[in-house]
C-alpha positions in Angstrom: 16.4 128.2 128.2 19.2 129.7 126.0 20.8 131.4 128.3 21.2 128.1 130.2 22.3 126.8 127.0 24.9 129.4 126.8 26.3 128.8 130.2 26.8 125.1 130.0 28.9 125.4 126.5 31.1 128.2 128.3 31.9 125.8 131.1 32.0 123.0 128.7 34.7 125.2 126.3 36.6 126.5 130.1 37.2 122.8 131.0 38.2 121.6 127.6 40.6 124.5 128.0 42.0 123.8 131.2 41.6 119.6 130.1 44.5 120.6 127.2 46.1 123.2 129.2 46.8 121.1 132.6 48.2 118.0 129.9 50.7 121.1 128.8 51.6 122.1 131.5 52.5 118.9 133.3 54.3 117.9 130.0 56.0 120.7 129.5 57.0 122.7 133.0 59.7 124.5 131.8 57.8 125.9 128.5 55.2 127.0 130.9 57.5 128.7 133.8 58.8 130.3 130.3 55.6 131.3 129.6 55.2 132.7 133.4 58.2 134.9 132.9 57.4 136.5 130.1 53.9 137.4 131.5 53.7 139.2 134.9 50.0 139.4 134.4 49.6 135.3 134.1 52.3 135.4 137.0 50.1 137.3 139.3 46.8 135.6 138.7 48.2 132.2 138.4 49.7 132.9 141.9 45.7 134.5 142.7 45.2 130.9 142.0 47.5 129.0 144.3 46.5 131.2 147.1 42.5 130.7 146.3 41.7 133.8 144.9 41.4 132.8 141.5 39.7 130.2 139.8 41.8 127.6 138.2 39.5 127.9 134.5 40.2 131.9 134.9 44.1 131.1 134.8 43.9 128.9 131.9 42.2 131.3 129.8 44.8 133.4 130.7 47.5 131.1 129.8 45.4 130.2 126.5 45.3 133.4 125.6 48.9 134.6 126.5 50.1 131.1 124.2 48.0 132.3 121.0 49.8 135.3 121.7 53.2 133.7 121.9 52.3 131.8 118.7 51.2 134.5 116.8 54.0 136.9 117.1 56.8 134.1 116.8 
């Protein structure tokens, strides 16, 4: 089915996202409390998160997002 097919590879690209993300973030905690500050948005659903109303794969796309961001306007 294709819309199976379609599923799998969006939870296949979330955790490769996370995967990359989580290796980031425990590399670099300061970049990403950086990140945090500048983003009260990523602040409040990364928080969502800690407090279990937020998937973990929901806050890394945020923090994907809000990085491509970052690198694209400087």
């Amino acid at each position: 089915n294709s819309y199976q097919k379609e599923i799998r590879q969006k939870i296949l690209a979330n955790l490769t996202i996370a995967k990359r993300l989580a290796g980031l973030v425990y590399s670099r905690p300061g970049w990403f409390y950086h990140l945090l500050r500048g983003n009260p948005y990523l602040l409040k659903i990364y928080f969502d998160m800690i407090s279990g109303k937020n998937s973990y794969t929901r806050v890394m796309q945020e923090v994907w997002r809000a990085v491509l961001k970052t690198r694209l306007h400087g």
